[in-house]
C-alpha positions as CSV (number, residue, x, y, z in Angstrom):
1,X,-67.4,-2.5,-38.3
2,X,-67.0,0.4,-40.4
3,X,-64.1,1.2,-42.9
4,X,-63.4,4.1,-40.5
5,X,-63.8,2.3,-37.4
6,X,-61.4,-0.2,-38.5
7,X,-58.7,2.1,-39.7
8,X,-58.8,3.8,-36.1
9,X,-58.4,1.2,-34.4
10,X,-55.5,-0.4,-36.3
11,X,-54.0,3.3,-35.7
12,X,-54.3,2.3,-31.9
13,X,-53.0,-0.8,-32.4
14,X,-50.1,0.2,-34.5
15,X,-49.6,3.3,-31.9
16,X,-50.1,0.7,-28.9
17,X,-47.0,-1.2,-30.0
18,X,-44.9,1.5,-30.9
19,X,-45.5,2.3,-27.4
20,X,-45.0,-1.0,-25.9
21,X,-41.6,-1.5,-28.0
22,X,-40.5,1.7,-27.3
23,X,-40.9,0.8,-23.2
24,X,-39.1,-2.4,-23.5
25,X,-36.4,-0.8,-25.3
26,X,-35.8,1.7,-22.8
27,X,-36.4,-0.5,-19.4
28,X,-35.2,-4.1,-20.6
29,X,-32.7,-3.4,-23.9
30,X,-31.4,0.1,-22.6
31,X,-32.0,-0.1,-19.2
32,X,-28.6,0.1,-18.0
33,X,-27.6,2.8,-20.1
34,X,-30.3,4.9,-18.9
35,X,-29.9,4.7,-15.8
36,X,-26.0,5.6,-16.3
37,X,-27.1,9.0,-17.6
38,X,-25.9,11.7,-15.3
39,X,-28.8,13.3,-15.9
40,X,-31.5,10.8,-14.9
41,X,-32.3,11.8,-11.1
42,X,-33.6,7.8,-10.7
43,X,-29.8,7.0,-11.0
44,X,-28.9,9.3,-7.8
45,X,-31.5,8.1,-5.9
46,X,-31.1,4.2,-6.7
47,X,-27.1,5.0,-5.8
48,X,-28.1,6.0,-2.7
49,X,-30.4,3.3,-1.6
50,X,-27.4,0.9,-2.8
51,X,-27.0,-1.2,0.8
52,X,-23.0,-1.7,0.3
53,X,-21.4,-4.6,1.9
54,X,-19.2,-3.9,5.2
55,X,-15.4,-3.7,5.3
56,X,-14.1,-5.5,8.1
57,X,-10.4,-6.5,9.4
58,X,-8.9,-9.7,9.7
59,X,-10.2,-9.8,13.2
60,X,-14.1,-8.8,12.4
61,X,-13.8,-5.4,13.6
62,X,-15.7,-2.8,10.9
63,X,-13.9,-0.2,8.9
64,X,-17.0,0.7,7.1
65,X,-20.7,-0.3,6.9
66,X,-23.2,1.5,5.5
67,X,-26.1,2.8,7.9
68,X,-30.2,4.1,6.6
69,X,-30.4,8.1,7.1
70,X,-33.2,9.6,5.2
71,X,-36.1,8.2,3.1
72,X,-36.4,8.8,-0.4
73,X,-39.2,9.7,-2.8
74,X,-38.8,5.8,-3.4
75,X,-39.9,5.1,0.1
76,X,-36.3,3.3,0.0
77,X,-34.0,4.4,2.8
78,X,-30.7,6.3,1.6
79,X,-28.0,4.7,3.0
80,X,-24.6,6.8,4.4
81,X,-21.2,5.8,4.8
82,X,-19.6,5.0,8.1
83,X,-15.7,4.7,8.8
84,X,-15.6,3.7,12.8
85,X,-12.1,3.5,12.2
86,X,-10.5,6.7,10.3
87,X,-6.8,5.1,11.2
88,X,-7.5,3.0,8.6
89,X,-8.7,5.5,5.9
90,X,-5.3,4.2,3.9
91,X,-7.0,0.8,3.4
92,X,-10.6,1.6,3.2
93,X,-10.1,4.9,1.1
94,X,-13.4,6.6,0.8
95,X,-17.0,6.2,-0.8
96,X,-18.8,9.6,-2.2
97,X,-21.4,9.9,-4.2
98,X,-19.7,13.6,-5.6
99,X,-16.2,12.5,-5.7
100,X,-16.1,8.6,-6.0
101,X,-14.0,6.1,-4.3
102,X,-10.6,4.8,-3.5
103,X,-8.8,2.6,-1.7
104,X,-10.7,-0.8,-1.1
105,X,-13.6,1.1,-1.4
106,X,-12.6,1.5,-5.2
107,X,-10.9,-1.5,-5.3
108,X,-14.1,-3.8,-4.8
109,X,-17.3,-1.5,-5.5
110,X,-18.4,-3.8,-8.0
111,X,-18.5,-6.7,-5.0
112,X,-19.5,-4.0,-2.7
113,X,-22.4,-2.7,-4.3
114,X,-23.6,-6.2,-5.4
115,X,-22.8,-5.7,-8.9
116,X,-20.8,-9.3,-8.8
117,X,-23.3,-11.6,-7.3
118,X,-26.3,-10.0,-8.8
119,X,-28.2,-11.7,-11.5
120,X,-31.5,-11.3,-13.8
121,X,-33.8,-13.0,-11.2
122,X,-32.8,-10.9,-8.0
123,X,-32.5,-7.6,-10.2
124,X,-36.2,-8.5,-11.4
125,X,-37.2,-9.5,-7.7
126,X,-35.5,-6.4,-6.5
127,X,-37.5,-4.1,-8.4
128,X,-41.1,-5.8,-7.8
129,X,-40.4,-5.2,-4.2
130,X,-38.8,-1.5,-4.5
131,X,-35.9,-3.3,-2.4
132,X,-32.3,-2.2,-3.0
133,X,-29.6,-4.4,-3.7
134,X,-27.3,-5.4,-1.2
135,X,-22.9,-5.8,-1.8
136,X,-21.0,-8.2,-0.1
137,X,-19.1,-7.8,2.9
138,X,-14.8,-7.5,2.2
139,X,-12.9,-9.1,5.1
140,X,-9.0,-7.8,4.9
141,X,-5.8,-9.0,6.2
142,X,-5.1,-5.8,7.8
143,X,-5.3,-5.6,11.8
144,X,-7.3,-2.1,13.2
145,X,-5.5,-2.5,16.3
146,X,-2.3,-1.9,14.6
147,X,-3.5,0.8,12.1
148,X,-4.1,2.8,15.5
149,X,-0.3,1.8,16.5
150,X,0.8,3.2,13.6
151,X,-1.3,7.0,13.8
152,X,0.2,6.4,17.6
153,X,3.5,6.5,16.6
154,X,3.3,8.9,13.8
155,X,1.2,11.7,15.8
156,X,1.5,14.9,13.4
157,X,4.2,13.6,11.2
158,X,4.0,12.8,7.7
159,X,4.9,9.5,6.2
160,X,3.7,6.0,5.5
161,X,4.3,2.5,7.2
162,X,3.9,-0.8,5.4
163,X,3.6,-4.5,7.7
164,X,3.2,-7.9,5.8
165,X,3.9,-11.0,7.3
166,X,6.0,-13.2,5.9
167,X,5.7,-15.9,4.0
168,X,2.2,-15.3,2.9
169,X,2.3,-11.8,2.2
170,X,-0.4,-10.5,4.4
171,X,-0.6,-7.3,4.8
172,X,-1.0,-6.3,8.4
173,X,-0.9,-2.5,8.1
174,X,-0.9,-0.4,5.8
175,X,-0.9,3.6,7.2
176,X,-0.5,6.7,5.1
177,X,-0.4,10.3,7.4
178,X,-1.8,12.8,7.7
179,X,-4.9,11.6,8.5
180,X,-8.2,12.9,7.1
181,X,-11.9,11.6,8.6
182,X,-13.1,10.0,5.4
183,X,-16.6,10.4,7.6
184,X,-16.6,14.2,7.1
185,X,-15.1,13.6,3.2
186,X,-17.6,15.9,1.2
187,X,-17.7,18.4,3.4
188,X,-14.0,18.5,3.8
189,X,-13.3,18.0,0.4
190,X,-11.7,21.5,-1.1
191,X,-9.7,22.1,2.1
192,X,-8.4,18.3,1.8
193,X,-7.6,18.6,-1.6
194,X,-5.8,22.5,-1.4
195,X,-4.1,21.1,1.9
196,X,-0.2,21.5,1.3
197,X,0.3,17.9,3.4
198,X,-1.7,16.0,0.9
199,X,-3.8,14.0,2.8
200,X,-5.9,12.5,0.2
201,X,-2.5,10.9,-1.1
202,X,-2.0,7.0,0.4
203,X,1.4,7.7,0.7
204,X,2.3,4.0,1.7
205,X,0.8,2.8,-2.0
206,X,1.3,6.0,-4.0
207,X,3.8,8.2,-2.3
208,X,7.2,8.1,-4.6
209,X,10.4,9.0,-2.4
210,X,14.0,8.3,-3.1
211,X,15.8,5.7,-1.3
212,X,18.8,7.2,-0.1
213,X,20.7,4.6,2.2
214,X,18.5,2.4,2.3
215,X,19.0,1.6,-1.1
216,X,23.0,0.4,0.7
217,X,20.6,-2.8,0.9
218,X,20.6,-3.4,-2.9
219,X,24.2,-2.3,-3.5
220,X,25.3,-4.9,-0.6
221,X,23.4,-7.6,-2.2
222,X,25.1,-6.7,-5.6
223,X,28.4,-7.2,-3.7
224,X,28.0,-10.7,-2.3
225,X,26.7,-11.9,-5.7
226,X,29.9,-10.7,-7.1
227,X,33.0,-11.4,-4.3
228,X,35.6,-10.6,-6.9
229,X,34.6,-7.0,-7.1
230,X,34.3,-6.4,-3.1
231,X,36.3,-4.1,-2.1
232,X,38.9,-4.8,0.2
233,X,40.4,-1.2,1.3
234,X,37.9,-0.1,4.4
235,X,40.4,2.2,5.4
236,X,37.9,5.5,4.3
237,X,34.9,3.5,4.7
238,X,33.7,6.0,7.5
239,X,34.4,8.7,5.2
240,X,31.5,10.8,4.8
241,X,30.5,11.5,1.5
242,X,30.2,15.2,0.4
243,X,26.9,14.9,-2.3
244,X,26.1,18.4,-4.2
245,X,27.5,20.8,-1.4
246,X,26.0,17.8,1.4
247,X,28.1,15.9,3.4
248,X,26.5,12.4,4.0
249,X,28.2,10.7,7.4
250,X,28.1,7.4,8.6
251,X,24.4,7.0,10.5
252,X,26.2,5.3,13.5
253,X,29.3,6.8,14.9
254,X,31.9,4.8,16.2
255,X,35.8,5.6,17.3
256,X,36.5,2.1,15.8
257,X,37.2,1.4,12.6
258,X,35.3,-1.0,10.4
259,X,36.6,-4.8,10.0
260,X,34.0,-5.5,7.5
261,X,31.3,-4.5,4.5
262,X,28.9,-6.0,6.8
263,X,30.0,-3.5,9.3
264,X,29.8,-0.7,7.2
265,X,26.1,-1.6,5.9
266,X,25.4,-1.8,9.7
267,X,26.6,2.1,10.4
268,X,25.1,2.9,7.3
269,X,28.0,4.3,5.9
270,X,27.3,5.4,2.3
271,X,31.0,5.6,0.7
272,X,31.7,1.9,-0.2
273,X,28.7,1.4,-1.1
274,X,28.6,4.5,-3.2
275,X,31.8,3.7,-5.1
276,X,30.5,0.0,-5.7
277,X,27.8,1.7,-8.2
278,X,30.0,4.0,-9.5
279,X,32.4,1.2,-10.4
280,X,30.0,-1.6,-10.9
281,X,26.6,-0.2,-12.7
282,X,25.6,-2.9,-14.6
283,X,25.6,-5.4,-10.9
284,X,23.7,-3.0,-8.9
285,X,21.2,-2.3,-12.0
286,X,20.7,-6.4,-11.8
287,X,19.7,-6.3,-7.9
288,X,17.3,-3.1,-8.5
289,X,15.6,-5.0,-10.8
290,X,16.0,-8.4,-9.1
291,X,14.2,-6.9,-6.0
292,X,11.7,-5.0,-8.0
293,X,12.5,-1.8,-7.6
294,X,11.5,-0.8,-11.4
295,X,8.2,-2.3,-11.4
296,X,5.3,-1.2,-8.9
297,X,3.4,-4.4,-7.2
298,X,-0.4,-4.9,-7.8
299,X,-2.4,-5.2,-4.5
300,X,-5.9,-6.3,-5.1
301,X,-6.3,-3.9,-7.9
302,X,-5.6,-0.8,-5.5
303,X,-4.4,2.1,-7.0
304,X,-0.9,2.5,-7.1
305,X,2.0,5.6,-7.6
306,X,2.7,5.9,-11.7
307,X,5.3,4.0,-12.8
308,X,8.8,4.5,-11.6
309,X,10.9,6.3,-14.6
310,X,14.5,5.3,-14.2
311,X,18.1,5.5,-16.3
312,X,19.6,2.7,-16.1
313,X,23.1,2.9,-14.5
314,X,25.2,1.7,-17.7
315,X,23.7,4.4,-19.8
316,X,24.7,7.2,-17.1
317,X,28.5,8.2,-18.4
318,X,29.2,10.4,-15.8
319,X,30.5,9.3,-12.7
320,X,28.5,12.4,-10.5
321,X,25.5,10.7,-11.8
322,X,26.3,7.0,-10.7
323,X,27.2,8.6,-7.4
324,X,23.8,10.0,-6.9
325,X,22.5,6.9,-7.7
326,X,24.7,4.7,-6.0
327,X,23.7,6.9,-2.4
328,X,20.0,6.7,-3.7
329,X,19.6,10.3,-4.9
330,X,19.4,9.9,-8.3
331,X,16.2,9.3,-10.7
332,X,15.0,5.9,-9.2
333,X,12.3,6.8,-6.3
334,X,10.4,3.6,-4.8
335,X,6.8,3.5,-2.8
336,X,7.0,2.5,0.8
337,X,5.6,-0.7,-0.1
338,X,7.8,-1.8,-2.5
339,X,10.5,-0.9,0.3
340,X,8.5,-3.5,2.8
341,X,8.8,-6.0,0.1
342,X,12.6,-5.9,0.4
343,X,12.4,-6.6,3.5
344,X,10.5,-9.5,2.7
345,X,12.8,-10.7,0.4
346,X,15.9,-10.9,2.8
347,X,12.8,-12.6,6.1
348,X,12.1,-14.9,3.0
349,X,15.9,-15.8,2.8
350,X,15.9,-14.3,-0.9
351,X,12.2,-15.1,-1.9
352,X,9.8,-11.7,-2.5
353,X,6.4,-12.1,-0.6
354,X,3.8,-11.5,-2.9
355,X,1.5,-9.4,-1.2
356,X,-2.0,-9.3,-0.6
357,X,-5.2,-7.0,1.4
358,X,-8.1,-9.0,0.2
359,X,-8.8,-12.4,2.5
360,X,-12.7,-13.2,1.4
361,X,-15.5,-11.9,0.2
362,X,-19.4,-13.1,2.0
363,X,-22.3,-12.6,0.0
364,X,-25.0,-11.1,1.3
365,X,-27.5,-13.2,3.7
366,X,-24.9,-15.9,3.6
367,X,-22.6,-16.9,6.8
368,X,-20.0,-18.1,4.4
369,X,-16.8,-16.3,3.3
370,X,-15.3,-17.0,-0.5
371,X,-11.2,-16.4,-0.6
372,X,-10.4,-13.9,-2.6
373,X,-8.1,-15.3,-5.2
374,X,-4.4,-14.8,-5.3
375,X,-2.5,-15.1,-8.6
376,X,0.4,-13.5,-7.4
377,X,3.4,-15.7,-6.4
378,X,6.7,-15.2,-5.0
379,X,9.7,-14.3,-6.6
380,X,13.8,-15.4,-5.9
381,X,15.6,-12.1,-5.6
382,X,19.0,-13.1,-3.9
383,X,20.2,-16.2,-2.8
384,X,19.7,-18.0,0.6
385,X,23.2,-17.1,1.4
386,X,23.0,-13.7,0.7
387,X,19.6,-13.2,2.3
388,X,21.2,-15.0,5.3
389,X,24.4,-12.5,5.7
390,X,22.0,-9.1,4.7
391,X,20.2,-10.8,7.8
392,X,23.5,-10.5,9.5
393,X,23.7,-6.8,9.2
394,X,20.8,-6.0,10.0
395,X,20.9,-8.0,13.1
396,X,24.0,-6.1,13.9
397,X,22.4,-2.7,13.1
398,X,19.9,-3.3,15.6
399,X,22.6,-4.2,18.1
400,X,25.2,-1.8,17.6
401,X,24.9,0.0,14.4
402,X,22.4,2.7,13.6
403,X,19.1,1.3,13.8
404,X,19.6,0.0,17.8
405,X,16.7,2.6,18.1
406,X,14.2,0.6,17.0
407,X,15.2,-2.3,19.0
408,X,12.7,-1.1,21.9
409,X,11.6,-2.8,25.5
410,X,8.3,-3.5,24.6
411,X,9.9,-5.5,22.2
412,X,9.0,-9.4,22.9
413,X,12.0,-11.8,24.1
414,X,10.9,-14.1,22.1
415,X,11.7,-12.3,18.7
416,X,14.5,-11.5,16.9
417,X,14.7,-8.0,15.2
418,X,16.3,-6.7,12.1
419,X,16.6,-3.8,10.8
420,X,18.3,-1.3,8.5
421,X,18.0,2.5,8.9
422,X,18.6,5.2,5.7
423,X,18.1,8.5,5.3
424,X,17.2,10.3,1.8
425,X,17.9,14.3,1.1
426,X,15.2,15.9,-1.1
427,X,16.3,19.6,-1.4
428,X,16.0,21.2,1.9
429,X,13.9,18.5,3.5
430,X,15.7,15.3,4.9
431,X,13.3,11.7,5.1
432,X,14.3,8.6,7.5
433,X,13.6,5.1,6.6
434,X,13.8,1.9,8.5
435,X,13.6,-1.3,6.7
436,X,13.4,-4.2,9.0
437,X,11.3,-7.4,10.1
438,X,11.1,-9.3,13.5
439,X,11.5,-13.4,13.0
440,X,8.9,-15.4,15.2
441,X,8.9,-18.4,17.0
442,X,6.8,-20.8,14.9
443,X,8.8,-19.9,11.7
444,X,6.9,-16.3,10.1
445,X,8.4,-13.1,9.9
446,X,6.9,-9.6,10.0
447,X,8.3,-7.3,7.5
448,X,8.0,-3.9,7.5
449,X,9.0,0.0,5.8
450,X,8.5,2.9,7.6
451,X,9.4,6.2,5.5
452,X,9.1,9.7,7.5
453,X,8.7,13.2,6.1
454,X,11.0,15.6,7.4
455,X,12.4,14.3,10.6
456,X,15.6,16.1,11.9
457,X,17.3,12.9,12.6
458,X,17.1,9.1,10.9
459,X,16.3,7.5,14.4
460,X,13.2,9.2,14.4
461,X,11.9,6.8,11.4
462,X,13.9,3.7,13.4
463,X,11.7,4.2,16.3
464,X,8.2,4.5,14.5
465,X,9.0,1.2,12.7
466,X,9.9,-0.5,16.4
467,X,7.0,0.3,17.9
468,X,4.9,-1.2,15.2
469,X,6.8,-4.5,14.9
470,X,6.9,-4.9,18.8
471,X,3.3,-4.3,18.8
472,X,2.8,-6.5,15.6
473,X,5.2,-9.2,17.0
474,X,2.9,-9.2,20.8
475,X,0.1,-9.7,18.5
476,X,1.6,-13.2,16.5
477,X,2.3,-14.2,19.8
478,X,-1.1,-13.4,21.4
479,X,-3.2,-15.3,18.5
């Protein structure tokens, strides 16, 4: 071979391997990075092919699966999202390829889109065959049934209701309204997002509110920790509290007078307890953060509210600004989950639930569901004894104090309901809670908060939360 000859074809050589290196840099060495350029139209079109793994409730019924629509350039089919269930759009939250997930959909897209269970071999496989990868399937705790309960109850108000059971922290429901269709998401996207009612916020995980009186919970639960400080003069305990030009009455009437602070926790009379933090910051600042009140939860890495900014009560000198506090309309605003949890505290006799939405994961082609796992555990907020007369209170606010709204006939006989209603001010606007849980027969609880935007009256919000721990309670007893 010629010196010429030669010299070419060591250029080809040398050229072929520049070549060859510079393709296994760019499809083995870079290939993820690549492919992660917005501007690479292979990245779109391998997104939509993704087959993601279904969401289903605790009973098997689907809150999303994904579905073929068109075929691609690929000759893959491009799969859409399908919500048969939009009640539940505050535990699924949404999956768009323009303006990316939330809820569980967020939460798990790794496990969804197979990103968790996928390794070399299968990715390799995968791409021999132009097949696209498949997610696992998400089973949660929650129950469609009473998601619809919930969008039942609420109609067009606005609002959130949290339902756990108790002790495992379960969570049954979990509703945010107003409702959007997540189905119709992109297309409804800049009317959602400009829509005054806020749709697109979960307000059950996210939503910030102030207490009001249902923070007369806490202050209560500071009192029996400390007898000595009690007070003992109910003679203006039905004295309704005049709050920045408001005047904030007892919830439930009564020509009697009170015998008792468990009495006036039942009416949901706000001066005693009002006073209490006035007098007393540095006890009620122990039971806010004893029931954790100044920490948000974590729920299967869901996103949650920001965190809660709060003065603590010692540092506030003036007594106007322990009064707001001590009626709950100060700085410290809570989620309606965090409000569920105090509820679980006082079913738990003084333990805090530590909740959960994930049950298992299945991979895909597999019968077998993997727990998701829990490192959460429960927490001592108050003692048995003072979980055990809160549980008094309650009882006798649903029997003749002011939550005997929620104590409804489709109620089971079986049961035994507790409850405690509040009601918050926020400038013009006026929001109704009810904090309560039903006990059952073989030993759990249901738990629940129900927080409504807006109502004209605090039974309103009593009477939402019934209905769902009746229907909740029928359905215990059913399975």
């Amino acid at each position: 071979m010629s010196k010429r000859l030669q010299n070419i074809a060591i250029g080809m050589l040398i050229a072929f391997l520049i070549t060859a290196l510079h393709l296994t840099f760019w499809s083995a060495i870079e290939r993820d990075a690549l492919r992660a350029r917005a501007d690479n139209p292979r990245r779109l079109e391998d997104e939509r092919a993704i087959v993601r793994g279904s969401i289903v409730d605790r009973n098997g019924v689907a809150l999303a699966r994904s579905e073929p629509s068109v075929r691609l350039p690929s000759g893959r089919m491009a799969q859409r999202r399908v919500y048969p269930q939009p009640s539940a759009f505050s535990v699924t939250g949404y999956y768009s390829l323009i303006y990316g997930s939330s809820g569980a959909e967020f939460a798990f897209d790794r496990a969804l889109r197979g990103a968790e269970h996928m390794d070399l071999w299968s990715a390799v496989l995968n791409e021999a065959l132009n097949r696209p990868p498949r997610g696992a399937d998400l089973r949660l705790t929650v129950d469609a049934h009473l998601q619809a309960i919930a969008a039942a109850a609420f109609g067009d108000r606005r609002g959130a209701a949290v339902l756990l059971e108790v002790p495992s922290g379960a969570i049954w429901a979990l509703y945010s309204a107003p409702l959007y269709d997540p189905n119709t998401l992109d297309a409804d996207w800049e009317r959602l997002r400009n829509d005054p009612n806020a749709p697109l916020l979960n307000r059950a995980l996210q939503g910030v509110y102030q207490p009001g009186s249902a923070l007369q919970l806490i202050i209560y639960a500071a009192m029996l920790a400390n007898p000595a400080l009690q007070p003992s003069d109910l003679a203006s305990a039905t004295a309704p509290l005049s709050l920045d030009g408001a005047v904030v009455p007892c919830l439930a009437e009564s020509p009697l007078p009170l015998e008792s602070l468990q009495s006036a926790l039942a009416r949901s009379c706000p001066s005693l307890f009002a006073e209490f933090a006035v007098q007393y910051p540095a006890e009620v600042q122990e039971k806010i953060e004893a029931f954790g009140l100044l920490s948000l939860p974590r729920l299967n890495g869901y996103p949650m509210a920001a965190e809660p900014r709060f003065r603590p009560l010692q540092a506030l000198s003036e007594p106007a600004e322990r009064l707001r506090e001590g009626v709950g309309q100060g700085s410290l605003t809570v989620t309606p989950l965090q409000m569920a949890l105090v509820a679980s505290g006082i079913a738990n006799y003084g333990n805090i639930v530590a909740p959960y939405i994930a049950e298992a994961l299945r991979a895909p082609d597999s019968e077998q569901w993997t727990p998701v796992p829990r490192s959460q555990l429960e927490r001592a907020a108050i003692t048995r004894e003072a979980a055990e007369q809160l549980r008094a209170a309650m009882r006798e606010a649903t029997l003749s104090g002011a939550a005997q709204a929620a104590r409804l006939p489709e109620l089971p006989p079986e049961v035994t309901l507790y409850a405690h209603l509040g009601l918050a001010f926020s400038g013009a606007r006026q929001d109704g809670w009810l904090i309560g849980f039903v006990d059952l027969p073989d030993g759990r609880a249901l738990a629940a908060a129900v927080l409504v935007e807006s109502v004209a009256e605090a039974q309103t919000a009593a009477r939402i939360g019934g209905q769902l721990l009746a229907a909740a309670a029928r359905r215990a007893l059913q399975n």
